[in-house]
N, C-alpha and C positions, 0 to 999 in steps of 0.2 A: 551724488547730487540727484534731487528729483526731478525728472522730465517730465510735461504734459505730455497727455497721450490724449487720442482723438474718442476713445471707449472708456468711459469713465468707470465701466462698471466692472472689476477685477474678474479672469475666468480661469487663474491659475492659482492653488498654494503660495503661501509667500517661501520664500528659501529658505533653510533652516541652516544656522550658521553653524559649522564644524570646524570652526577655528575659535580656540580657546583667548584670544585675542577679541573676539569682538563680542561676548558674553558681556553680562551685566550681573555684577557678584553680590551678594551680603553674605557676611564668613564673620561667626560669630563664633567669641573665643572668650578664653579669661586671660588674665593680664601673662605676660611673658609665654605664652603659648608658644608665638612664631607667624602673628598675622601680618607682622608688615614685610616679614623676611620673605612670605609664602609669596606675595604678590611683584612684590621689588625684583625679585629671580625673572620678571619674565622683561625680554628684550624690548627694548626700545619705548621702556615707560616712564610718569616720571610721576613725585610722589608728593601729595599734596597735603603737609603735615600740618595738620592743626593742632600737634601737641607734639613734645617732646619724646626720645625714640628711636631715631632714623639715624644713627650714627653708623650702621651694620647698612643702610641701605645699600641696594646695589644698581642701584638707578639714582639720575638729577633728584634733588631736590628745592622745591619749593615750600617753608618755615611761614604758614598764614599765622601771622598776628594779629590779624582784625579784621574783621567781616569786611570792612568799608573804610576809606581814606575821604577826610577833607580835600579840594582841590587845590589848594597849599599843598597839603601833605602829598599826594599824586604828582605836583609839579615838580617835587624835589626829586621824584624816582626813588626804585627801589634800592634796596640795601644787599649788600654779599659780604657774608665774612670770608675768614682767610680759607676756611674749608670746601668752598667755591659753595656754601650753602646759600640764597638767595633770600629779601625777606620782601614778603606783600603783603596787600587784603586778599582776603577772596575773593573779589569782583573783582580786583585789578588782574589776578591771575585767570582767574575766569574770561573776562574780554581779552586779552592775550589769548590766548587758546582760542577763543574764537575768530580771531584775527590771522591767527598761523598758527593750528594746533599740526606737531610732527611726531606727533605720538602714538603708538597702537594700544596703550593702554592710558588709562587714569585711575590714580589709589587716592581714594582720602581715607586719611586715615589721623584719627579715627571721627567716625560719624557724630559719637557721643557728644566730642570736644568742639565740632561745627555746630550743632544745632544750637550749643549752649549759647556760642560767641552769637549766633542769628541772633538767639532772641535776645540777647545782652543788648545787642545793637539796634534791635528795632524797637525795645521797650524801653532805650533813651529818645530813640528820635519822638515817641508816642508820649515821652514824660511820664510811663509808669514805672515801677518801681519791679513787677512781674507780668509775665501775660495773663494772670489770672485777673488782672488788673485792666486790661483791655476790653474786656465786655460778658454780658452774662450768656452763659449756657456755652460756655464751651465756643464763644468768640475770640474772645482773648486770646486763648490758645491757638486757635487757626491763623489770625493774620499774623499773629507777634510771633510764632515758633514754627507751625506745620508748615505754613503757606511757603515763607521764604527759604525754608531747606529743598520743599517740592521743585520750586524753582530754579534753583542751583543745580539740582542734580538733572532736571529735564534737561536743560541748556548745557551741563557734559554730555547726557545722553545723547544729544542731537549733533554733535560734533564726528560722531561715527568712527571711536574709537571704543572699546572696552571700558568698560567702567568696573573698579571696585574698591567699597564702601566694604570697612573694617568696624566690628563694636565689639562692646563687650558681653560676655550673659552674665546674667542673674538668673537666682533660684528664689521663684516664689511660693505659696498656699494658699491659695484662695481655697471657697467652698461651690462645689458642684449646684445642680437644681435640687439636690436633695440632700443638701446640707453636711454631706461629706465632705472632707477633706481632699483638693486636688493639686498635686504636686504641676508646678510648671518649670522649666527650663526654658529662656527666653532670651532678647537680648533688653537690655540697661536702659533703653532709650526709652524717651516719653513715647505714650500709646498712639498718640495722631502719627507721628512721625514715625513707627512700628509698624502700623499695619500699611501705609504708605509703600514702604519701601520692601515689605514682603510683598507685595503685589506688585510691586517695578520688579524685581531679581528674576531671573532666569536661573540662576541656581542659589540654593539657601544652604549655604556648610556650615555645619556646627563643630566646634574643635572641642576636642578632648584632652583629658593628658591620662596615661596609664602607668601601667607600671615599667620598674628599669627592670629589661634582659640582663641576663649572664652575659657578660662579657660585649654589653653596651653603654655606652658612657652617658646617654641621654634617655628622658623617660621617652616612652611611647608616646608619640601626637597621633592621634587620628581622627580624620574629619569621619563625619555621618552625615549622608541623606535620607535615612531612615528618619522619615517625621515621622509623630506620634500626636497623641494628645496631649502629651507634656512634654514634647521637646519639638522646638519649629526648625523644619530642614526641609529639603527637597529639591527635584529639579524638575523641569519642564523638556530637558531634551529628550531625547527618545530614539534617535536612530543613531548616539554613541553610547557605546556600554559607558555608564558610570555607577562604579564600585556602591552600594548599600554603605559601606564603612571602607577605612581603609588606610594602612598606616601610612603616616606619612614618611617619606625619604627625609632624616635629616641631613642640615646642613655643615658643610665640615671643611675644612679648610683650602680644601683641594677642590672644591666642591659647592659653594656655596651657594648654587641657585639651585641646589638638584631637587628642592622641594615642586619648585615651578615646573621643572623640566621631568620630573616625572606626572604630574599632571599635564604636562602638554604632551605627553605619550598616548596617555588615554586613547587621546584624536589621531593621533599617528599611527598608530597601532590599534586600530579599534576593528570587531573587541577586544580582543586578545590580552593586550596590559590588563586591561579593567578587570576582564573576568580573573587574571592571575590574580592582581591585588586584592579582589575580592576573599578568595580561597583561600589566600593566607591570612586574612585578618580572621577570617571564621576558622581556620584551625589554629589561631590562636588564643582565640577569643571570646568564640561562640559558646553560648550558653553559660557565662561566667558573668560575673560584676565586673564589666570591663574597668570601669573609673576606679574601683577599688582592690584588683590587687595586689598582693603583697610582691615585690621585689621579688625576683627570682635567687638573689642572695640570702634572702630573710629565710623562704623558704627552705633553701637547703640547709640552712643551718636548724630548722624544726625537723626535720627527717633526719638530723645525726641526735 
C-alpha cells in the first residue's frame, strides 16, 4: 500500500526487487518451446489463458473467453468444468483480482491471443469492422488495440504481484538506412502494443530451441538476454547475476516445475548459479550456431 508522507520529495533509491516473484516478464518463444510450463513452476500463481495450452499447468486456472460480459451474461456467473478449469472475461477476472488478488504471480498467456480478443471487442462496440477503421494516422489503432491491452496490463501491474506476459517470435527483413538487408528476431505482436510492453518488462527472455545431447530426451531450450540489433532480450537488474544465455532445466516427471525453480536459484544463490549456468551454456555453446546444430547422434554417426 502507498502511505503519504509529509517530504514529497524522494532522498533515497527506490528498492530493487530480488525476488523473482515480483518482476514483471516478457518471454518470447516459438510455439511448444515451454512458456507456459516455465512460468506455471512458480508457487502460488495462477494462469490467465487466453488460448488453449494449459492442460500440463501447474497452477489454477482461469480459460478467458471474451474480453467482456453483458450484465446478463455476468449475473449468470462464471463457468467450471470437471477439470476444476474455470471460465470468464477478462475484466471479470481482472476485477476479481482486484477485489482479492492471493497471488504472487500472474501469467497471461499468451499476449498475442489478448490483444486480439481487446480489439475484437472494442471494434464491435466502435461498429468497425478493424482498428484501422477507427481513425486516421494511426488512431484506430491506439484506442481499438494498444490503449485497452495498456490498460489491462497496468491494472495487474498495480496489484503487486508478478507479472508475466507469454508471445510468440517472428523472424522478419526489413531494410537498414542504407538499404541493406536487416534480419530481426522479434515478437508476433502488433508494433504499438510491442514497444509498449518492451518498455514495461524488467526482463526480456528470448527462448530458443537447440540441439538434442547424447543421451537426452529433449532438445536444448535456452533463454537469452543477450539483445542485439536483431534479437529483442535483456534485463534491467543488475545487482543479481543473470546468465547472458542459458540452458534451460527441463521438465520431467519427477520434476515438473524445475524450469521455475532453477531460475528462482539465480536469486537464492546469487551469483553463484548464474555464473555456473552461464559457463556451461558457453562451453557448450559458444562460438557455434546455437539454433542450428546438428543432434549429437547425427554427429556421431558422420565421424564413423
Amino acid at each position: 500500500m502507498i502511505k503519504p508522507q509529509q517530504q514529497l520529495l524522494p532522498t533515497n533509491p527506490p528498492v530493487i526487487a530480488k525476488d523473482p516473484t515480483k518482476l514483471k516478464y516478457l518471454l518470447i518463444g516459438p510455439p511448444k518451446w515451454g512458456k507456459t510450463t516455465f512460468f506455471t513452476g512458480c508457487p502460488n500463481s495462477i494462469l490467465l489463458a487466453f488460448e488453449s495450452g494449459f492442460s500440463e499447468a501447474e497452477c489454477p486456472v482461469i480459460a478467458v473467453n471474451s474480453w467482456d460480459r453483458s450484465f446478463k451474461k455476468r449475473k449468470a456467473g462464471w463457468e467450471q468444468d470437471e477439470d476444476g478449469v474455470v471460465y470468464t472475461s477478462a475484466m471479470e477476472a481482472l476485477e476479481e483480482l482486484e477485489a482479492n488478488n492471493i497471488y504472487d504471480m500472474i501469467i497471461v498467456d499468451t499476449l498475442n491471443a489478448a490483444t486480439k480478443m481487446a480489439a475484437d471487442y472494442h471494434c464491435d462496440l466502435a461498429r468497425v469492422q478493424h482498428p484501422s477503421d477507427g481513425g486516421e494516422y494511426g488512431r484506430g489503432w491506439d484506442l481499438l488495440q494498444t490503449a485497452p491491452v495498456r490498460r489491462f496490463i497496468n491494472r495487474l501491474t498495480k496489484l503487486g504481484s508478478g507479472v508475466a506476459l507469454t508471445t510468440h517470435s517472428k523472424e522478419r527483413t526489413d531494410k537498414d538506412k542504407f538499404g541493406k538487408d536487416r534480419f530481426r528476431r522479434e515478437t508476433s505482436l502488433p508494433g504499438g502494443v510491442q514497444e509498449l510492453m518492451v518498455a514495461w518488462s524488467d526482463l526480456i527472455m528470448h527462448g530458443f530451441m537447440s540441439r538434442r545431447r547424447k543421451g537426452k530426451r529433449d532438445r536444448d531450450r535456452y533463454i537469452s538476454f543477450d539483445g542485439t540489433n536483431e534479437i529483442i532480450a535483456g534485463t534491467r537488474l543488475r545487482k543479481t547475476f543473470i546468465p547472458a544465455n542459458y540452458i534451460v532445466d527441463p521438465p520431467t516427471m519427477q520434476a515438473s516445475t524445475a524450469p521455475w525453480e532453477q531460475w528462482a536459484n539465480f536469486f537464492a544463490d546469487n551469483p553463484t548459479a548464474g555464473q555456473e549456468a552461464e559457463a556451461n551454456f558457453n562451453k557448450l555453446y559458444r562460438g557455434k550456431d546455437n539454433e542450428n546444430l546438428p543432434d549429437d547422434e547425427e554427429e556421431e554417426k558422420k565421424g564413423k
